[in-house]
C-alpha positions in Angstrom: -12.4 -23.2 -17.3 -15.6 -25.1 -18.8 -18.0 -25.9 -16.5 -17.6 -29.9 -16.4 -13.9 -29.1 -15.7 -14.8 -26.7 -12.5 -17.1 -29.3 -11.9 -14.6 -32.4 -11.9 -12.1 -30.3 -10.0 -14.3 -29.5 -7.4 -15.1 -33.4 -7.0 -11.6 -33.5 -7.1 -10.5 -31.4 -4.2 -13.3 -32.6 -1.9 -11.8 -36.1 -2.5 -8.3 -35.2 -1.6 -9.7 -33.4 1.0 -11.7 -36.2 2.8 -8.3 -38.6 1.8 -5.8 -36.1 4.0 -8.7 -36.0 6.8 -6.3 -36.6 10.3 -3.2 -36.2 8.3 -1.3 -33.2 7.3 -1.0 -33.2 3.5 2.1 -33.5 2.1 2.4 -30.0 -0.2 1.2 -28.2 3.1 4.4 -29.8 5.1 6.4 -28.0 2.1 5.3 -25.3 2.3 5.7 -24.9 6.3 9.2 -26.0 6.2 9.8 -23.7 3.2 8.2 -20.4 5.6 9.8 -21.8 8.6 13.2 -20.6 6.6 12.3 -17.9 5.1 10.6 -16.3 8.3 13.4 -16.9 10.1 15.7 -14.7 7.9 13.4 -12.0 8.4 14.7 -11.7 12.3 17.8 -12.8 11.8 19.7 -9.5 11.3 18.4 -7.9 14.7 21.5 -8.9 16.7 23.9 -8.1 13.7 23.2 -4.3 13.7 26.1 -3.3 15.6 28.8 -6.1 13.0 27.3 -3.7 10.0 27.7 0.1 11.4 31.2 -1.1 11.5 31.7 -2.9 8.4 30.3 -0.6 6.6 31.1 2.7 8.5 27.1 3.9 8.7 25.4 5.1 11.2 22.9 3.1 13.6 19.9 3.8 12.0 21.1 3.4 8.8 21.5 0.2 10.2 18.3 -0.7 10.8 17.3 -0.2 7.5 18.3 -4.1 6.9 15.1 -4.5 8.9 13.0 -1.7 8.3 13.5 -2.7 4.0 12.5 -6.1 5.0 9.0 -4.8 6.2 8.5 -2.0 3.6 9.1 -4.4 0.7 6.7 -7.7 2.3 3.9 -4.4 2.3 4.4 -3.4 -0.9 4.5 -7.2 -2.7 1.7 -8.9 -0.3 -1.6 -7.3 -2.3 -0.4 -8.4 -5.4 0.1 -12.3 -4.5 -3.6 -12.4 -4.2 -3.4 -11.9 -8.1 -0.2 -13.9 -8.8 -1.4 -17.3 -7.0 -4.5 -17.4 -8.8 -2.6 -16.6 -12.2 0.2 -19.5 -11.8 0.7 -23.3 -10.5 1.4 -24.3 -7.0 4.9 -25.4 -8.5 5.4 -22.1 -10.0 4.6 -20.0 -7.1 6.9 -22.2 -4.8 9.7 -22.0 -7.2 9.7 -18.4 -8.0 9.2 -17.5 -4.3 12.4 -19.7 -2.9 14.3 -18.9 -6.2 14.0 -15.2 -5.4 14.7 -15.9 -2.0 17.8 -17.9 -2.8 19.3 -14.9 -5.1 18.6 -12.4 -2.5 20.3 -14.3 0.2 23.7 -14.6 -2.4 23.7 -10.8 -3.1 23.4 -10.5 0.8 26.3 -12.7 1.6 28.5 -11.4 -1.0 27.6 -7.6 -0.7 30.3 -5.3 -1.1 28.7 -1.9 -0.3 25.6 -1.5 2.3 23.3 -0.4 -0.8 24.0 -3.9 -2.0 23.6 -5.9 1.3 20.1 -3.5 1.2 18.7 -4.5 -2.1 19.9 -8.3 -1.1 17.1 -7.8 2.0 14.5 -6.6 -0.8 14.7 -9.4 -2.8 15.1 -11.8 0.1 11.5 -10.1 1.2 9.9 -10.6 -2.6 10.5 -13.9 -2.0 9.3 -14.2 1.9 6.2 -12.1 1.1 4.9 -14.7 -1.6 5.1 -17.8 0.8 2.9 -16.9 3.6 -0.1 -16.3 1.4 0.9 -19.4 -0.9 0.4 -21.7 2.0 -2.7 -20.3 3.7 -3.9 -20.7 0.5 -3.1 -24.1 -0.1 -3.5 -25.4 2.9 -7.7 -24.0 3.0 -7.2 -25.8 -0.4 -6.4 -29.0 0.4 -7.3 -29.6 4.3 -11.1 -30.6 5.1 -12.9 -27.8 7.3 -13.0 -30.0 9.8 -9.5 -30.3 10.0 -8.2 -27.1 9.5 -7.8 -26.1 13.3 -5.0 -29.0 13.3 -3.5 -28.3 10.4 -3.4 -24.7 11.2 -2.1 -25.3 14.6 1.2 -27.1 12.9 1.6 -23.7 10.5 1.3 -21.7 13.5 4.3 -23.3 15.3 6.6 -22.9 12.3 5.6 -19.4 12.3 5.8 -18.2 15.6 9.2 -20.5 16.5 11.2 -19.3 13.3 10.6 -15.3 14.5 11.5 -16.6 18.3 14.6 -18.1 17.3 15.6 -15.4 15.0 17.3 -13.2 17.5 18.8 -16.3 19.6 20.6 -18.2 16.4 22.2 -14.7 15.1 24.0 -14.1 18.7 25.2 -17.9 18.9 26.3 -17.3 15.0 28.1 -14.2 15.4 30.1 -15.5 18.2 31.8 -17.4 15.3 32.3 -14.8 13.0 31.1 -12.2 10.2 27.4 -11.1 10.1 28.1 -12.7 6.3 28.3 -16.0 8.0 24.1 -15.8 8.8 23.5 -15.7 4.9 26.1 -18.2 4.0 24.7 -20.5 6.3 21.1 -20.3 5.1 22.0 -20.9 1.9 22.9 -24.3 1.5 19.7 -24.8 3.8 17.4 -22.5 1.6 18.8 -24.5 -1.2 18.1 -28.3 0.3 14.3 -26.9 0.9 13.8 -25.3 -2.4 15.3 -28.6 -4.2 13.2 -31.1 -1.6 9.6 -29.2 -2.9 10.2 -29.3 -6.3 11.4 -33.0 -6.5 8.1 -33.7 -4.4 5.1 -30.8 -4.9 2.5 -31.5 -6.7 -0.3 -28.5 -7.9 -3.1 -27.7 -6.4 -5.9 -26.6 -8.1 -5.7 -25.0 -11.6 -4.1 -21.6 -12.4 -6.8 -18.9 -13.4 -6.5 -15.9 -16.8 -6.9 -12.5 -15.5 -5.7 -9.9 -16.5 -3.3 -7.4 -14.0 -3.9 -3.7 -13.1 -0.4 -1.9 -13.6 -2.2 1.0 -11.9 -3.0 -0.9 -9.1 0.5 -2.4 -8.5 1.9 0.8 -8.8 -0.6 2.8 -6.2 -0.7 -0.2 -4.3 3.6 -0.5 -3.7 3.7 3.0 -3.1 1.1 3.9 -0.6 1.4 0.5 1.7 5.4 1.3 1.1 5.0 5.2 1.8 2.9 3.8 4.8 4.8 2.0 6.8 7.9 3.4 5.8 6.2 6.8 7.2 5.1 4.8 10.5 8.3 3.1 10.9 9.8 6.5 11.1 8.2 7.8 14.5 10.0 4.9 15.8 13.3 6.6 14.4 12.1 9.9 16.7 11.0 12.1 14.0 8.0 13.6 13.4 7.1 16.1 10.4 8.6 13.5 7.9 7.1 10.4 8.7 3.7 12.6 9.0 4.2 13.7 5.8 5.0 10.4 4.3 2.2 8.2 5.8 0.1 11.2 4.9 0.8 10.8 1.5 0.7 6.8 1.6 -3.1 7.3 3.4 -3.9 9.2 0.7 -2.6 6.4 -2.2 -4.2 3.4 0.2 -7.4 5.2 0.0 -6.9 5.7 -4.4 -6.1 2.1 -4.0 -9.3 1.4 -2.3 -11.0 2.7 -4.8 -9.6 1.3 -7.7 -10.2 -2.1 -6.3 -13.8 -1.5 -6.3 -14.1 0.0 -9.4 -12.3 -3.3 -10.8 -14.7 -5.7 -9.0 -17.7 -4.1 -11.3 -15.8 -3.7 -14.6 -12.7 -6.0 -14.7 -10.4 -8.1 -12.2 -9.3 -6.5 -9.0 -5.6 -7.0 -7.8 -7.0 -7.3 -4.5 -10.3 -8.6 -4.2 -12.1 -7.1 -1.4 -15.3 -8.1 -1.9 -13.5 -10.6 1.1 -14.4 -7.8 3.5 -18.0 -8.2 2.8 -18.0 -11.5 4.5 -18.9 -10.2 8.4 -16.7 -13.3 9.9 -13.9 -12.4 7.7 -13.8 -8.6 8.4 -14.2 -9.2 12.2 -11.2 -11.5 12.0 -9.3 -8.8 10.2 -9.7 -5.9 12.9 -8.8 -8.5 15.9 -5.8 -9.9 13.9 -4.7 -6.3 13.1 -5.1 -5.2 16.6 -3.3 -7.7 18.2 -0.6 -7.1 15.8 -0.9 -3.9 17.2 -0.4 -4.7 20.5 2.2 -7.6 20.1 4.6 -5.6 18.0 4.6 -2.6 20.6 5.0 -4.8 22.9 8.1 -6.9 20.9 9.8 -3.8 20.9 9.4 -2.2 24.3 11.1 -5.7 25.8 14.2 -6.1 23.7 14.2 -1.6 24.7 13.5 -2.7 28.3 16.1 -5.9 29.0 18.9 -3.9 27.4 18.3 -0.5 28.3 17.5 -0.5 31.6 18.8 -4.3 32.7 21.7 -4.0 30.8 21.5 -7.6 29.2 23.1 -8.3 26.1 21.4 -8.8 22.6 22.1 -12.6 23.2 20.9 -13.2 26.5 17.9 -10.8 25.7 17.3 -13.3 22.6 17.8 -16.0 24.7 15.3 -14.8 27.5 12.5 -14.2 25.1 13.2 -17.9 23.4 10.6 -19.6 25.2 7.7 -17.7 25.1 7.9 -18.2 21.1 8.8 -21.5 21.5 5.8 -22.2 24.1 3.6 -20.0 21.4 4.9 -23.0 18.6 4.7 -26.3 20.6 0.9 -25.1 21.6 0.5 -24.6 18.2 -1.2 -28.3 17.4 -3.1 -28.6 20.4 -4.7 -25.5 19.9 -5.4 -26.4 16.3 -7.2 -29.9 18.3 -9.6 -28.1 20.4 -10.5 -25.7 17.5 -11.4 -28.7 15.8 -13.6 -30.1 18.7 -14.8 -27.2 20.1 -14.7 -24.1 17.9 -13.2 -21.0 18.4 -14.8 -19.3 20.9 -13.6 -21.2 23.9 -9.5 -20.5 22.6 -10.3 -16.5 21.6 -12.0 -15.4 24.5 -9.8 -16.8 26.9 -6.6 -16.0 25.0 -7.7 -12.4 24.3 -8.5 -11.9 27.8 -4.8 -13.3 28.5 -3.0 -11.1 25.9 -4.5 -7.8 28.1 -3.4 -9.5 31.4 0.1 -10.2 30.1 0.5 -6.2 28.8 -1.2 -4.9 32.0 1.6 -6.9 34.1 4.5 -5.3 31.6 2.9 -1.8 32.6 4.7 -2.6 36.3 8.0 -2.8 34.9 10.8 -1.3 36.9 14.4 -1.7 37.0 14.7 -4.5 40.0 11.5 -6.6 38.9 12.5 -10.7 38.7 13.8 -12.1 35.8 11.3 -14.9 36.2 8.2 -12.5 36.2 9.3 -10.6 33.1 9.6 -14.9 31.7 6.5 -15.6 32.9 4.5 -12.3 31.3 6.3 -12.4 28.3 4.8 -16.3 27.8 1.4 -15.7 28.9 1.5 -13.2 26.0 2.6 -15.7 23.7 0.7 -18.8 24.9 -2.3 -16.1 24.7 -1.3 -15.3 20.8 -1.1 -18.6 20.4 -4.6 -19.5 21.5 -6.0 -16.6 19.7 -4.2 -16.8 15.9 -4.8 -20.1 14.9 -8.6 -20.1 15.6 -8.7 -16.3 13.9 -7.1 -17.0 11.0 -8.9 -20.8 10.6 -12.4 -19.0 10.8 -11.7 -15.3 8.9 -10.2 -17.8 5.8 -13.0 -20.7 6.8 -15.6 -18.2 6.3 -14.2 -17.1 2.1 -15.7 -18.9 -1.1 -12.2 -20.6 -2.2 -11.8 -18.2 -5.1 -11.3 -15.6 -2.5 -8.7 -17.7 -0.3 -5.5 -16.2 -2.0 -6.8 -12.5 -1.7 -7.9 -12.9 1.6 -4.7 -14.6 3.0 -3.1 -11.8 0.7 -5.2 -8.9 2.7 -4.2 -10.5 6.4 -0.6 -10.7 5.7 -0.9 -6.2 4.3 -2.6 -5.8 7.2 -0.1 -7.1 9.2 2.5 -5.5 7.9 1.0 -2.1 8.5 -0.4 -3.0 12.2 3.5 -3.9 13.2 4.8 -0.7 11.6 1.6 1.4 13.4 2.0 -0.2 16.6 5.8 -0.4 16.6 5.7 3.8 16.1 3.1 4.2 18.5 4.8 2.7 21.0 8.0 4.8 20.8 6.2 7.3 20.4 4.2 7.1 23.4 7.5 6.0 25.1 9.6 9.0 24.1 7.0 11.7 25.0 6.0 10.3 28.5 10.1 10.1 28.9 10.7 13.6 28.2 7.9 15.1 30.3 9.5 13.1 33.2 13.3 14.2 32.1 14.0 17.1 34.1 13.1 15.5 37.8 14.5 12.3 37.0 17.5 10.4 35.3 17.5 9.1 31.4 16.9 5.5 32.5 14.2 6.7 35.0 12.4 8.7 32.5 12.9 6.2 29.8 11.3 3.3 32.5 8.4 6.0 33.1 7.7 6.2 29.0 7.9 2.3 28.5 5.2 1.6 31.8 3.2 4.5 29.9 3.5 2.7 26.3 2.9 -0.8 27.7 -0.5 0.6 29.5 -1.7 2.2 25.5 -1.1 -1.6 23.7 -3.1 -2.7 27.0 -5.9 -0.9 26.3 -5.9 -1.2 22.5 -5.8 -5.1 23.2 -8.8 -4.4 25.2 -10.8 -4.1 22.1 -9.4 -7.5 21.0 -11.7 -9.1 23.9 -14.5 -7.3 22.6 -13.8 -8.6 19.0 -13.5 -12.0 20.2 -16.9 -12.4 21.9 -18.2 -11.1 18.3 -16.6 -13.7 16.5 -18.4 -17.0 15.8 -17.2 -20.4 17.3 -17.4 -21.7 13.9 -17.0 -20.4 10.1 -20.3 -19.4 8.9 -21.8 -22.6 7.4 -23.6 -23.5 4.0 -23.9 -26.6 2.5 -21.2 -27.3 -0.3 -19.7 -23.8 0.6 -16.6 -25.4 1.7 -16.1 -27.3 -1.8 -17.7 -25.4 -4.3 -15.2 -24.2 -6.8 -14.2 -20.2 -8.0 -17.4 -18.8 -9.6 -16.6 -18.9 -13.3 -17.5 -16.1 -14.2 -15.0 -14.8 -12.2 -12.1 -16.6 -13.6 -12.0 -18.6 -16.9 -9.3 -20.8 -17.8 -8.6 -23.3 -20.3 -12.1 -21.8 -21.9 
C-alpha cells in the first residue's frame, strides 16, 4: 500500500467512523447475527449425547467427542485467522467462514458413520473459529472509540444468549425427533444468514500481502490441539495420557512462541504478539483467561450438580440455566452504555467482585438447597460476566494499533479455548479426588456433593485473582492522539505497492 493510499484510507475509516457514531454499523449487525448462529451450534449437541451412543452403538465418551472436536479444532484454527483476515476482504472472510460452516453442518446431518458425523463438527468449527475474530475485528474497525462500549455490549448479548440457549433448543428439538433434525434445521437458517451478508456486506479496510509460516501453522495446530485435547482428558478421569499429551503440546506452544518472535524481527509472524507488549492488552488477557477459567469450571460442575445429585433432566437443567445467559445478553447494551460514559473500572471491579461471590455461594451446594438460590447464584455469575467481558475486551482491543486488531482478537479467542479446556479439567479433577477421599465413609452422591463444594471453592479462589486484575486495569484504553485512526504501519504490511 502507497502511502497516499494508507493515508486516504485512514481519512476514510475515521469518517465512517464518526458517520456510524450512536448507531451500530450495518457489516457489524452481520456479522453478530452470523456468530449468533454459528455459536449456537457449538452447544447444541450437549443434550443429544445419549440419541448418538445409540445410533451409533459407541460408547459415552466417545460421545462427547462431538464436543470435545468442536473445542480442539476452534484451538488449533484461531492463531492463524490473525494472519488470514489481514490477507483477504471482509467479503471473503465472511463467505469462506459460513460456506465452511454450511458444508460441515450437511456432512453432519447426512453422516452415516460417527467418524463422519465427527469430521462434520470439524469443519463446522473451521468455520465458527474464523467469525469471532472477524467481527471483533471489524467492529474496532468501523465503530468510533467512543462508541465501542455500546456496540460491544450488542456483540456480547449474541454471544452469551446463543451458548445459553444451546442446551434449551436441543431438548425442545429432540422431543420431535432424530438428533439429525438439530442440523437439518440450521441449515436452511445458516443458509438465509450466509445469503442476507453477501447480498449486503461491504469491505472493510483493504486486504494486506504477507507471506504465511507453514511451520508455524503446523506447530501452532498441534501444540494448542495436543493442549487442550490433553486437558480435556482429565475431565475424561485419566491421568498419565492427558499428562503426556499436554506435556507434549506445552512443549510445541512454547516452539511456537518462539517462532513468532523470531518472525516479528525477520519476516511476518502468524501471530503477532508484539500485542502482548501493550500493558492494557496483556492485563486484559490474564483476567479474560482467568475468568474463563473459573466460568467454565463452574459451567460444568452445574449441569454435574442438577443431574447428578437433583436428578433433573438434560431439559429442565437447560431450561434452569436459560436465564442467567439470557440476563448475561439483555445486559449486554446497557453495559456497553455506562462503558461508554463512565469507563471500565466502575463495571470490572464490581462484576469481578460478583463473579467470586456467585462461586463462593455454589461452594454451599448440597442435595436439598432451593431451586431458586441455585437461579439466583447461577445469574449473579452471569450478570457479573456480563459486566466484566464487554469492558475487558473493549479496552484489551481499545488499547492495539489497528494493524494488530485481527491478531489480538485472534490471541483472546486461543486463549479462551485453552482456559475452558484448563478449567473444565481442573475442575473434575479436583472433583473426583476430593470424592474419592470421602468414598469410603460416605455414599457415591455424598462423596461426589463433597468433590463438587471442594471444586467450586478452587474456581473461587482463582477468580479471586480476577479482582485483583481488575483494579489494575485502566478505566479507559490507553490514549494517544490519532492512535485510534492511524492506519497499519506500512512497513508492516504493503499492498497494492
Amino acid at each position: 500500500m502507497s502511502a497516499p493510499t494508507a493515508t486516504a484510507t485512514a481519512t476514510a475509516t475515521a469518517t465512517d467512523r464518526s458517520s456510524t457514531r450512536g448507531r451500530t454499523p450495518v457489516v457489524v449487525r452481520l456479522l453478530v447475527i452470523a456468530t449468533f448462529v454459528v455459536i449456537l451450534n457449538e452447544t447444541i449437541m450437549i443434550n443429544a449425547i445419549p440419541r448418538l451412543m445409540e445410533s451409533f452403538a459407541v460408547s459415552e465418551q466417545a460421545a462427547q467427542w462431538v464436543s470435545t472436536a468442536f473445542m480442539l479444532t476452534m484451538a488449533a484454527v484461531i492463531p492463524v485467522t490473525g494472519w488470514f483476515l489481514q490477507r483477504v476482504t471482509t467479503r471473503a472472510a465472511y463467505g469462506t467462514a459460513m460456506g465452511v460452516f454450511l458444508s460441515g453442518t450437511a456432512l453432519a446431518a447426512a453422516a452415516p458413520a460417527f467418524e463422519v458425523l465427527l469430521l462434520g463438527r470439524v469443519v463446522q468449527a473451521t468455520g465458527t473459529a474464523v467469525m469471532m475474530p472477524l467481527l471483533m475485528t471489524t467492529l474496532m474497525t468501523v465503530v468510533a472509540a467512543s462508541d465501542r462500549g455500546r456496540v460491544m455490549g450488542n456483540v456480547t448479548m449474541a454471544i452469551s444468549v446463543a451458548p445459553a440457549l444451546g442446551p434449551a433448543v436441543s431438548g425442545l428439538v429432540l422431543q420431535l425427533g432424530s438428533w439429525r433434525l438439530l442440523f437439518l434445521l440450521m441449515l436452511p437458517v445458516a443458509a438465509a444468514v450466509t445469503w442476507s451478508g453477501l447480498r449486503t456486506l461491504e469491505n472493510v479496510g483493504e486486504p494486506r500481502v504477507s507471506d504465511i509460516d507453514w511451520l508455524s501453522v503446523a506447530v501452532s495446530a498441534l501444540g494448542f490441539g495436543s493442549l487442550v485435547y490433553g486437558l480435556s482428558g482429565f475431565a475424561e478421569g485419566e491421568v498419565a495420557r492427558p499428562v503426556a499429551i499436554a506435556g507434549v503440546g506445552a512443549v510445541l506452544v512454547v516452539g511456537f512462541v518462539a517462532r513468532q518472535l523470531r518472525l516479528q524481527r525477520t519476516g511476518s509472524p502468524l501471530l503477532d504478539l508484539r500485542a502482548l507488549a501493550s500493558g492494557t492488552f496483556a492485563k486484559s488477557v490474564v483476567l479474560m483467561s482467568l475468568a474463563f477459567m473459573s466460568m467454565l469450571g463452574a459451567m460444568i460442575l452445574l449441569p454435574l450438580y442438577l443431574q447428578n445429585v437433583r436428578g433433573l433432566s438434560p431439559l429442565a437443567t437447560g431450561l434452569l440455566v436459560m436465564p442467567g445467559g439470557l440476563a448475561m445478553g439483555l445486559l449486554g447494551p446497557s453495559v456497553g452504555r455506562v462503558f461508554d460514559r463512565l469507563g471500565g473500572r466502575v463495571l470490572v471491579i464490581p462484576g469481578s467482585v460478583g463473579i467470586v461471590a456467585s462461586l463462593v455461594g455454589f461452594t454451599q451446594v448440597s442435595s436439598t438447597m432451593p431451586y431458586w438460590q441455585l437461579l439466583g447464584l447461577h445469574v449473579l455469575m452471569m450478570v457479573s460476566l456480563a459486566a466484566t467481558f464487554t469492558p475487558v475486551f473493549t479496552l484489551g482491543l481499545g488499547a492495539l494499533p489497528m494493524h494488530l486488531y485481527s491478531h489480538g482478537s485472534s490471541i483472546l479467542g486461543t486463549l479462551q479455548q485453552v482456559a475452558a479446556a484448563f478449567g473444565t479439567a481442573l475442575a473434575v479433577t479436583v472433583m473426583t479426588l476430593r470424592a474419592d477421599q470421602v468414598a469410603a465413609g460416605a455414599g457415591p452422591v455424598a462423596a461426589q456433593l463433597a468433590g463438587m463444594q471442594v471444586a467450586f471453592g478452587v474456581s473461587a479462589a482463582i477468580s479471586l485473582v480476577v479482582v485483583a486484575m481488575a483494579w489494575l486495569l485502566p478505566g479507559r484504553p490507553d490514549e494517544e492522539p490519532g492512535a485510534d485512526e492511524r492506519p497499519a504501519d506500512p512497513a508492516l504490511s504493503v499492498a497494492g505497492s
